[in-house]
N, C-alpha and C positions, 0 to 999 in steps of 0.2 A: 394579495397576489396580483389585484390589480393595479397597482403604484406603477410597477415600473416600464410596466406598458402604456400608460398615461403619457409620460414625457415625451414618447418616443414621438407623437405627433405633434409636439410645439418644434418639430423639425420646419420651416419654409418648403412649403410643397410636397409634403408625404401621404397628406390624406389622397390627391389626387392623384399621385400614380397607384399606390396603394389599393383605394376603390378599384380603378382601370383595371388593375393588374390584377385582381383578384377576380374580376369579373368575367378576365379575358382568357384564365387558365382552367376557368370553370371546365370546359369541355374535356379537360386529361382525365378527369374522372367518369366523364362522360363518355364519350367515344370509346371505349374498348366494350364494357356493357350492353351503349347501343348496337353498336353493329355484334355484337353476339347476340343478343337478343331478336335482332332483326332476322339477320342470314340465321338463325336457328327456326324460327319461324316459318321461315318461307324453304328452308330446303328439309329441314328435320335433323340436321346432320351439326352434334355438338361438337366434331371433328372439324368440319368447313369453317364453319363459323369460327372457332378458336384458330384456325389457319390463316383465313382472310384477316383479322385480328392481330394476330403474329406480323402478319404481312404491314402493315399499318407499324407499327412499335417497330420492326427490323426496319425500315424505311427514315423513320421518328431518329432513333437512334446512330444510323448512317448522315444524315443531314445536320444534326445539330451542332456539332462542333464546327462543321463547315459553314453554319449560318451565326455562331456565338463569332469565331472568326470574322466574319463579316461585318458585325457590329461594332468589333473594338475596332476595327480600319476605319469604318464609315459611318457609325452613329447606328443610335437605334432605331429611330424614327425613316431613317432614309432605308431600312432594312424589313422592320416590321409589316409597314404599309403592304406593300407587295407582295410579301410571302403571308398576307391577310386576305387578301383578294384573291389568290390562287387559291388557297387552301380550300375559302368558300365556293370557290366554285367546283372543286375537286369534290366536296363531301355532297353537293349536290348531284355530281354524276356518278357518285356513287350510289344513291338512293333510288336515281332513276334508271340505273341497271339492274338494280333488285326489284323496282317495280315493272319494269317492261319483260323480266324476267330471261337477260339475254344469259350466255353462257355464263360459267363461272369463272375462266380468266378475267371477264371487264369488271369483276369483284376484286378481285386480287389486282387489276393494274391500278384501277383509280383509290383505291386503297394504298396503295403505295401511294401512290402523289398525294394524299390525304395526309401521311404520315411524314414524307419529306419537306411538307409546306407545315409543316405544324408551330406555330411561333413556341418558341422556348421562351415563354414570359415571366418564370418563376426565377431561371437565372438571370435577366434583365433588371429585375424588382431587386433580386438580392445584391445586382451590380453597382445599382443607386444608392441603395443604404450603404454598402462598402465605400462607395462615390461621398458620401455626407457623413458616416460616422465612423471613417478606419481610423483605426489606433484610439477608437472611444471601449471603456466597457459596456456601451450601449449596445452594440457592433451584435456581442453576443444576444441579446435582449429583444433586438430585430430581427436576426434570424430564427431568434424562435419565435417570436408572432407570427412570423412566414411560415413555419411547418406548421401552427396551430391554424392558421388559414387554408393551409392545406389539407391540413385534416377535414374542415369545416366542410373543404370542397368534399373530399371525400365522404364528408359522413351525407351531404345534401345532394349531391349530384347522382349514384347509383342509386338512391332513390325515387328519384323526381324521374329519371331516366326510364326506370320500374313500371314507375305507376303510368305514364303518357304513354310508354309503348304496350302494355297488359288491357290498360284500362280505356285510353285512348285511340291508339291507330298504333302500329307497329316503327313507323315512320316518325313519330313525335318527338320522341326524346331524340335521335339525331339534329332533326329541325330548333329544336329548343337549344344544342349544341353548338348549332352553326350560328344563332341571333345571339350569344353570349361571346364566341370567339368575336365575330367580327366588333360586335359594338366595346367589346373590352381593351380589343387587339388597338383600333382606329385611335380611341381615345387617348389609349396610354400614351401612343406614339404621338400625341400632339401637347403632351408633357414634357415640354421643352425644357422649362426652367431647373429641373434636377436630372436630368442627361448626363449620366457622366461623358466629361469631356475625351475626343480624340486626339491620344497623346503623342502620334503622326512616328510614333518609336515600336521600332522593326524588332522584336528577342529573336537575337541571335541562336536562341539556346531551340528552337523548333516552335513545337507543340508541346502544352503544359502534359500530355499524357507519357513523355517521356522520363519526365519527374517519376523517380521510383517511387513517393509517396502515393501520387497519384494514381500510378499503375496499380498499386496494392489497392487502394479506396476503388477503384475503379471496380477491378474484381472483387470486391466484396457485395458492392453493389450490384453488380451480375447477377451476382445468388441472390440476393432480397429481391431484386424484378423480377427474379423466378417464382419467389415467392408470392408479390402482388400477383402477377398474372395469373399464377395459377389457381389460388384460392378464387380472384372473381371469377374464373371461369365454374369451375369444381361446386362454389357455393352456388353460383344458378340452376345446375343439374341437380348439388342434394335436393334444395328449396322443392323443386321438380319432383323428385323422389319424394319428398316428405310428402306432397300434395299440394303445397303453399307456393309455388311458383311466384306467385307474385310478391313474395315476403324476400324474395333474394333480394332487392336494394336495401332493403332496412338489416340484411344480417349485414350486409357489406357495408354499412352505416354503422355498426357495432363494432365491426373491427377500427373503422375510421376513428370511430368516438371515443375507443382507448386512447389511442394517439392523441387524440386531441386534448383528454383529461391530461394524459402527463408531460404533454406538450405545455400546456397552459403553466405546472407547477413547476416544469423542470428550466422555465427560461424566466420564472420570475426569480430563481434562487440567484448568488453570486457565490459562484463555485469558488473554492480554493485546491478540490485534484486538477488535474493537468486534463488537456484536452483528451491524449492519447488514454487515458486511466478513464473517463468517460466513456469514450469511445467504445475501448475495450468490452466494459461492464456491460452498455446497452447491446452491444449484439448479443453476449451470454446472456438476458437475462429474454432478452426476442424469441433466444432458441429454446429456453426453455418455457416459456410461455407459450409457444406452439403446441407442446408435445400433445394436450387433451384431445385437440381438435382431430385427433387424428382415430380416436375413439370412441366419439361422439356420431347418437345414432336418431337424435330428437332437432327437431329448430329451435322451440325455447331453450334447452340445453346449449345447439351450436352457437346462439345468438351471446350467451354469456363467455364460453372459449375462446369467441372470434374478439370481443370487448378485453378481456384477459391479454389475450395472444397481442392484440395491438400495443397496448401502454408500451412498449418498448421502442416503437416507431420513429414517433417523434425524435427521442430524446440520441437514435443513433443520427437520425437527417441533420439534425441541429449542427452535431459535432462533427460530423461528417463535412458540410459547407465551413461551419466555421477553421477546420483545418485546411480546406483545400482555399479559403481565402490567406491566411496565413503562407501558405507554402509556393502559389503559384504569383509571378512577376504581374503587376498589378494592369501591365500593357497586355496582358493576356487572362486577363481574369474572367472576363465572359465564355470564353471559351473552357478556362478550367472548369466556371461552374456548371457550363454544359457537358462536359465530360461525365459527370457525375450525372445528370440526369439521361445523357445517351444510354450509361451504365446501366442503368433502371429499366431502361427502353427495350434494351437490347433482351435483359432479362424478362423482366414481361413478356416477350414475344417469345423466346424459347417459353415461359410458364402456360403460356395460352395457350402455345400447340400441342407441349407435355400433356398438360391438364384436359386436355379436349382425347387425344389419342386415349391415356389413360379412364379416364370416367367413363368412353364407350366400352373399353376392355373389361373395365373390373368393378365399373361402378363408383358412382361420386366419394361414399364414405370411405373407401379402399385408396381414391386419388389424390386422397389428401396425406398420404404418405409422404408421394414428393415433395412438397411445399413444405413437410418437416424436415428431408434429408436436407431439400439445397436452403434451410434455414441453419442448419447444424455444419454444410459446410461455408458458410459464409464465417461463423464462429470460429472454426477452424483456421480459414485463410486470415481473418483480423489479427487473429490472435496470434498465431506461428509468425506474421508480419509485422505485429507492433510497432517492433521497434525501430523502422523507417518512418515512423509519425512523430518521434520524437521530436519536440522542438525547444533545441537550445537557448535562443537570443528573446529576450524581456520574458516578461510575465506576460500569462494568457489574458487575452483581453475577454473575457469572462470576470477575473477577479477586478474587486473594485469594487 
């Protein structure tokens, strides 16, 4: 399984943005967590805290295509820097309006600018390897190391985030957040040598979200950010119910750690189905590996459902990037791949504020209903869509 991720690094400067980049996106796993964790803390309310939360991802999500945008006009380095230095300084006044304990709007404003200054570094990473390996079957191979990295953030970060704000100070895991963006963020951007270059060419055609494929990927991904958000919200309250509070990063490490199992198996294979017949399969098989969790009344119990429910994760992000690289004009590909993650963002943020209203209403194990429905309708919209993912011209660069 490990071969074919071996090669990927005799690339000329991939360890280096790579590390960078992995380091500096640490905090997407982080930041939604901490500040629930925190704002639930200090006001008692799983409703605020998943709203200010919301507020961060709706922010996240409105920004990114406008700052992917930006990149492919101006480089990533002359983009990153800046919107590095804001960001750090936004998440810092936002910790010190939770600590001075001023109203609840300068929670919700500097949460916004927290969330609009967010570097999208996942689709920057994924723009390089497209930048060094398009038209390789390695293309596919790299983007799945990428969602198995990201799992890894995922299965590490909500815990680490856990333990420093439970164990340590409430305030820690944001702090630990903010010394990971910036030193991953700074670095990357001084990764000059694999920059994909500015191709100084204007697509007549708009914005890659005009592309009908996109538009359908885009809303499928809606529903799956409902999904994230809402479980990490949901799993901090049951944890809470169970009595184990402090064990909610490690369940939310169990969902992650699916993903990451069949991340790791699904990007070493060389497919011979089509991307769209992938695609497909992995949302049906997401939706229905959801369904337990939603009847589960133990944490040893939920910790295995949430491991279960994950393994589908991966293997729909992989095909999900590797189509919207495929589909969208390569002078606009930064921006497609943010498209795709605003998509998430956006969802997230409805999941957070869903999942917070709901858990005060009817209780965590009852809230995780949602997280099943808008799982089943992402299944729905994929699948009734299909077949705008189609793609006619070569073979999928997976085979090989």
């Amino acid at each position: 399984m490990v071969g074919p991720y071996r090669g990927l690094f005799d690339t000329p400067g991939a360890k280096g943005f790579v590390v960078a980049g992995f380091i500096g996106r640490m905090p997407m796993s982080m930041l939604g967590i901490g500040i629930i964790l925190l704002i639930s803390m200090i006001t008692g309310s799983y409703a605020t805290a998943g709203a200010v939360a919301a507020t961060t991802n709706v922010s996240y999500a409105v920004a990114a295509p406008l700052s992917g945008r930006l990149v492919d006009r101006f480089g990533q380095a002359r983009v990153v820097t800046p919107l590095a230095l804001v960001n750090g300084a936004a998440l810092v006044a936002l910790m010190l309006c939770a600590l001075w304990g001023l109203p609840h709007w300068t929670l919700y404003a500097t949460g916004f600018v927290v969330g609009a200054t967010s570097v999208s570094l996942g689709s920057m990473v994924r723009a390089r390897w497209s930048n060094l390996l398009g038209g390789s079957a390695k293309l596919h191979t790299a983007f799945a190391f990428e969602s198995v990295a990201d799992e890894v953030i995922f299965v590490t970060g909500p815990a680490m985030v856990t333990v420093l704000a439970t164990a340590i100070n409430p305030y820690a895991g944001l702090i630990a957040a903010l010394v990971f963006m910036l030193g991953g963020s700074l670095v990357f951007a001084m990764q000059r040598g694999t920059e994909p270059p500015i191709t100084g060419v204007r697509h007549v055609g708009g914005s890659p979200i005009t592309i009908p494929a996109i538009a359908l990927l885009s809303c499928v991904y809606l529903a799956l950010g409902a999904v994230f958000g809402s479980v990490d919200l949901i799993t901090v309250a049951f944890a809470e119910e169970q009595g184990v509070k402090g064990a909610a990063g490690f369940l939310l490490a169990a969902f992650a750690g699916g993903s990451m199992v069949s991340g790791l198996w699904f990007g070493s294979r060389a497919w011979q189905l089509s991307l769209r017949t992938r695609f497909v399969r992995a949302i049906i098989v997401f939706a229905v590996g959801l369904l337990p969790i939603a009847f589960i009344g133990s944490a040893p119990v939920m910790a295995i459902g949430l491991f279960v429910a994950g393994l589908a994760i991966s293997p729909t992000l992989i095909t999900g990037f590797s189509l919207t690289e495929r589909l969208v004009p390569p002078s606009l590909l930064t921006e497609g791949m943010a498209w795709i993650s605003t998509s998430i963002g956006f969802g997230v943020a409805v999941g957070a504020w869903a999942g917070g209203r709901l858990t005060e209403a009817f209780g965590a194990s009852n809230a995780y209903g949602f997280s099943l429905a808008c799982a089943l309708l992402a299944a729905i919209v994929g699948i009734g869509g299909s077949g705008l993912l189609r793609l006619p011209e070569a073979p999928s660069p997976a085979k090989g």
